[in-house]
C-alpha positions as CSV (number, residue, x, y, z in Angstrom):
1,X,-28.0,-30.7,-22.3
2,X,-24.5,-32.0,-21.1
3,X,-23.2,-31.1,-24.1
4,X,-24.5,-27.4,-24.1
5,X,-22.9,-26.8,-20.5
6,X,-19.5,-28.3,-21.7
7,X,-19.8,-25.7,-24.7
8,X,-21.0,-22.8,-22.6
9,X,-17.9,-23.7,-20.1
10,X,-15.3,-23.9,-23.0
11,X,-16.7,-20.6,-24.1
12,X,-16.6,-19.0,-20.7
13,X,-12.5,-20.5,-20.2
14,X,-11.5,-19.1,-23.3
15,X,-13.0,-15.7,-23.0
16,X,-11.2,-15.3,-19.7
17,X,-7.8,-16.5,-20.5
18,X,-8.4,-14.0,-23.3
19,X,-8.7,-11.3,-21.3
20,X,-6.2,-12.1,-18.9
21,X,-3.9,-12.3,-21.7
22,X,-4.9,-8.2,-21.9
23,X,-4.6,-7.1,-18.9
24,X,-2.4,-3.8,-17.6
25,X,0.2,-5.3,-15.9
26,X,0.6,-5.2,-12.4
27,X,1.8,-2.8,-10.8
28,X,4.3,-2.9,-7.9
29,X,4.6,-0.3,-5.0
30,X,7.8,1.9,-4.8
31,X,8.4,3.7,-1.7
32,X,9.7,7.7,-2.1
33,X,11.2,9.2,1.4
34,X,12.4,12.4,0.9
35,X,15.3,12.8,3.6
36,X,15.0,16.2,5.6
37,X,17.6,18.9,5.8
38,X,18.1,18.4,9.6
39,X,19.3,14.6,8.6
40,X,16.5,13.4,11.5
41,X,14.6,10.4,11.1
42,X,10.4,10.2,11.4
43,X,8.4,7.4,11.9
44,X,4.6,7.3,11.8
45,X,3.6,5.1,14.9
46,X,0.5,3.1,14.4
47,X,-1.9,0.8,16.9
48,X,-4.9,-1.8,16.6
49,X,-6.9,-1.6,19.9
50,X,-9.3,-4.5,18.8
51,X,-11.6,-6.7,21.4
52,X,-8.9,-6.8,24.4
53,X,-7.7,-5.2,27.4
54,X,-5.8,-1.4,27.2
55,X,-1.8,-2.0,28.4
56,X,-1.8,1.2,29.9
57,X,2.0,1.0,29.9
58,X,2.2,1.6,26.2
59,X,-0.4,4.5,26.7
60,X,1.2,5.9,29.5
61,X,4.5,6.1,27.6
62,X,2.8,8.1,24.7
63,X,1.0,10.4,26.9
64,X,4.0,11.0,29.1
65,X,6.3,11.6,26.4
66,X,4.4,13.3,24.2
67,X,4.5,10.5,21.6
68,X,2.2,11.2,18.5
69,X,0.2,7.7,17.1
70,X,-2.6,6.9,15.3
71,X,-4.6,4.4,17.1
72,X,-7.2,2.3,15.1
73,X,-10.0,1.4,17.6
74,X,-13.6,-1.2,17.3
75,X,-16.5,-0.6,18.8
76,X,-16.2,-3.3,20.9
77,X,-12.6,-1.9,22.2
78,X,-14.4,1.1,22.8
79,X,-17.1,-0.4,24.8
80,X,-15.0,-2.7,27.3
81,X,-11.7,0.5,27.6
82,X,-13.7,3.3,28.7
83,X,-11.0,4.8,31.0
84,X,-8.3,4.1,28.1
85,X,-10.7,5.7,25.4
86,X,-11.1,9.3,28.2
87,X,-7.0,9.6,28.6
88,X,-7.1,9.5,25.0
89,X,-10.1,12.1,24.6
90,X,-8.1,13.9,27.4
91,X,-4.7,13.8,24.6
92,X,-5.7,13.7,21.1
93,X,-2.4,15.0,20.3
């Protein structure tokens, strides 16, 4: 029985490395920016809101100055902000 496992695990090895040995190659990200004709730089502004407390400075700021960004948001955020989560209702811009 030992014997058949060994066998069965040689097998198993060798039919991988085989097929790793034909893989496609990896592939590697490249990032393309195409400049604008006004020479201005944009950013896209991203935030987590996970399981803590709203710092209504930084929210403040992007409401106030009209400051586009994505905010990624758990239910549990959601839950335990719900004054945080209405200024944003109030400003989905």
């Amino acid at each position: 029985m030992r014997l058949l496992q060994k066998n069965l695990c040689m097998i198993a090895l060798s039919w991988a490395m085989a097929s790793a040995s034909h893989a496609a190659p990896l592939v590697e990200p490249t990032l393309h920016i195409k400049s604008q004709a006004s020479g201005a730089g944009r950013v896209a502004l991203t935030l987590d809101a996970c399981g803590g407390q709203t710092d209504n400075r930084i929210l403040s700021a992007l409401v106030d100055n009209k400051i586009p960004a994505t905010i990624f948001v758990t239910g549990i955020w959601l839950k335990r902000n719900a004054a945080a989560v209405e200024i944003m209702r109030a400003h989905p811009d």
